[in-house]
DRENBAZA-262992 format. One record per residue (C-alpha): residue in three letters; x, y, z; residue number from 1. Coordinates in pm, 1 decimal. Last residue first. Layout:
N
res, u, v, w, n
ALA, X, Y, Z, NUM
...
***
This chain:
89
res, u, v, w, n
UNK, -1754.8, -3690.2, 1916.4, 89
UNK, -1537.4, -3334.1, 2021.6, 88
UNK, -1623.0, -3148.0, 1703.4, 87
UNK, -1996.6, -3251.1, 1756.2, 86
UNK, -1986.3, -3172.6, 2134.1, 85
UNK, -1886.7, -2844.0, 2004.8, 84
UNK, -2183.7, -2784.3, 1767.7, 83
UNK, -2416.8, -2881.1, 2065.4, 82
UNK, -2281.3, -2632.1, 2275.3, 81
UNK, -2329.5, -2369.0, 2036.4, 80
UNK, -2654.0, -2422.9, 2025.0, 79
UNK, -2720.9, -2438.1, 2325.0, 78
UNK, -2598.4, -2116.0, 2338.4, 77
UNK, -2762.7, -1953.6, 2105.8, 76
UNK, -3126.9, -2137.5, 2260.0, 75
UNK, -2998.4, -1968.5, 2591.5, 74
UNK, -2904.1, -1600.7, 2473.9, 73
UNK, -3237.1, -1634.5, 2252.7, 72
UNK, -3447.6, -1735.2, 2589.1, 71
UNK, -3283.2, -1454.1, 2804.9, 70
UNK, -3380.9, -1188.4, 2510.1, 69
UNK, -3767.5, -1287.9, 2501.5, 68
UNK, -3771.9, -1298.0, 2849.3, 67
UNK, -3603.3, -992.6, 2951.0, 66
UNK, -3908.4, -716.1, 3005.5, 65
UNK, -4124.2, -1025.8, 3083.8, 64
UNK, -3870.9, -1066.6, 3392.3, 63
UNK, -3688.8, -1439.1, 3379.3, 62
UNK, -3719.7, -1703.2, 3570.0, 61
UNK, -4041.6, -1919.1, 3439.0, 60
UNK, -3902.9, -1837.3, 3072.4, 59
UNK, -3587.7, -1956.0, 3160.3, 58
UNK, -3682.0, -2250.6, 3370.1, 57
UNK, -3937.5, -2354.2, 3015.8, 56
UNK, -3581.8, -2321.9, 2776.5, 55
UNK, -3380.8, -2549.4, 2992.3, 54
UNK, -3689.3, -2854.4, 3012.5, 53
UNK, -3706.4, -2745.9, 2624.7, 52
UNK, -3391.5, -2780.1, 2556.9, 51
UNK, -3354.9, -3148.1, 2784.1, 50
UNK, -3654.1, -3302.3, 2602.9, 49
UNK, -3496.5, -3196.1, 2272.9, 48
UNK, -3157.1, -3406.8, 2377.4, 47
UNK, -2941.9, -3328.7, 2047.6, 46
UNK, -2627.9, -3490.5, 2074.1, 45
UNK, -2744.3, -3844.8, 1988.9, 44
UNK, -2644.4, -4116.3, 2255.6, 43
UNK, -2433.3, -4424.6, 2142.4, 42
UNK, -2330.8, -4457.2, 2528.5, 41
UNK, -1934.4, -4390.0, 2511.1, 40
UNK, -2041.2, -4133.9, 2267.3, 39
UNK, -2333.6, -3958.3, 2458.4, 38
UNK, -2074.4, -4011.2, 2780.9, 37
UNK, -1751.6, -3805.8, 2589.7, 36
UNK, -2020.2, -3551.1, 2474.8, 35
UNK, -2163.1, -3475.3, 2807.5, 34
UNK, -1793.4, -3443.6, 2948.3, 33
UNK, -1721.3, -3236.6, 2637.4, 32
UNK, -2012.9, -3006.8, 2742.5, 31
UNK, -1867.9, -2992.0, 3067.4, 30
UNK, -1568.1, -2806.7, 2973.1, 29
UNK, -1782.8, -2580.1, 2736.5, 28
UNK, -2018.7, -2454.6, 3055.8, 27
UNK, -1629.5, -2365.4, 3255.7, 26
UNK, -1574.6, -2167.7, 2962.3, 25
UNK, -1896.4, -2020.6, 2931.7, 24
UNK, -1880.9, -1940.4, 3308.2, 23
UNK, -1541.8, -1765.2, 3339.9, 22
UNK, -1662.7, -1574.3, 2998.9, 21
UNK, -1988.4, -1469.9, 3200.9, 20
UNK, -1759.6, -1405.2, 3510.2, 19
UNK, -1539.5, -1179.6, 3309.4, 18
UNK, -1865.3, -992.5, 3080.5, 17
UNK, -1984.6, -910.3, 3454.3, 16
UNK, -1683.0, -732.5, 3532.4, 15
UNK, -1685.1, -531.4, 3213.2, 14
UNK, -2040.0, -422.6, 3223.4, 13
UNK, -1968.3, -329.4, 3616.3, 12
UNK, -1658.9, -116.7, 3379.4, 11
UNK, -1857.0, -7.4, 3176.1, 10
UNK, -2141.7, 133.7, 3434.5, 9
UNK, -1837.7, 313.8, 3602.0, 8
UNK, -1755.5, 448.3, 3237.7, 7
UNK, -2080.4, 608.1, 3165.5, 6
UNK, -2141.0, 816.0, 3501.4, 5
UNK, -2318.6, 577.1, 3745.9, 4
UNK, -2635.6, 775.2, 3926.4, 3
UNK, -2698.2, 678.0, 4288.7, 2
UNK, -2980.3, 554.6, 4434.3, 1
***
């Protein structure tokens, strides 16, 4: 295989960081959809059953070297998520 000199591996870091924002974004979008429906519906935001359901594929996906790191990045987001689809309520 070979070896990346420092700023090749930036920029694949860059590239990725573009389709992770493309995704977030798109991930936000829906999360107003979810909120718009848990309003129409007098749901609560927080859907523990749901977490948990997301946080278990993680675990079950994810290399042990990454696991630990893949379920923080998800719980943060989550959370995040939720705090929008309180502004948007």
């Amino acid at each position: 295989m070979e070896e990346l000199d420092l700023q090749q591996i930036r920029r694949q870091i860059n590239d990725i960081n573009d389709e992770m924002l493309k995704l977030f974004v798109k991930r936000m979008e829906l999360s107003a959809k979810v909120a718009a429906y848990k309003k129409a519906h007098d749901m609560p935001t927080l859907d523990r059953k749901r977490e948990e359901d997301i946080l278990q594929r993680v675990a079950d996906c994810t290399e042990d070297e990454y696991r630990q790191y893949a379920l923080e990045f998800f719980r943060y987001m989550m959370d995040i998520s939720k705090e929008y689809q309180e502004t948007v309520k």
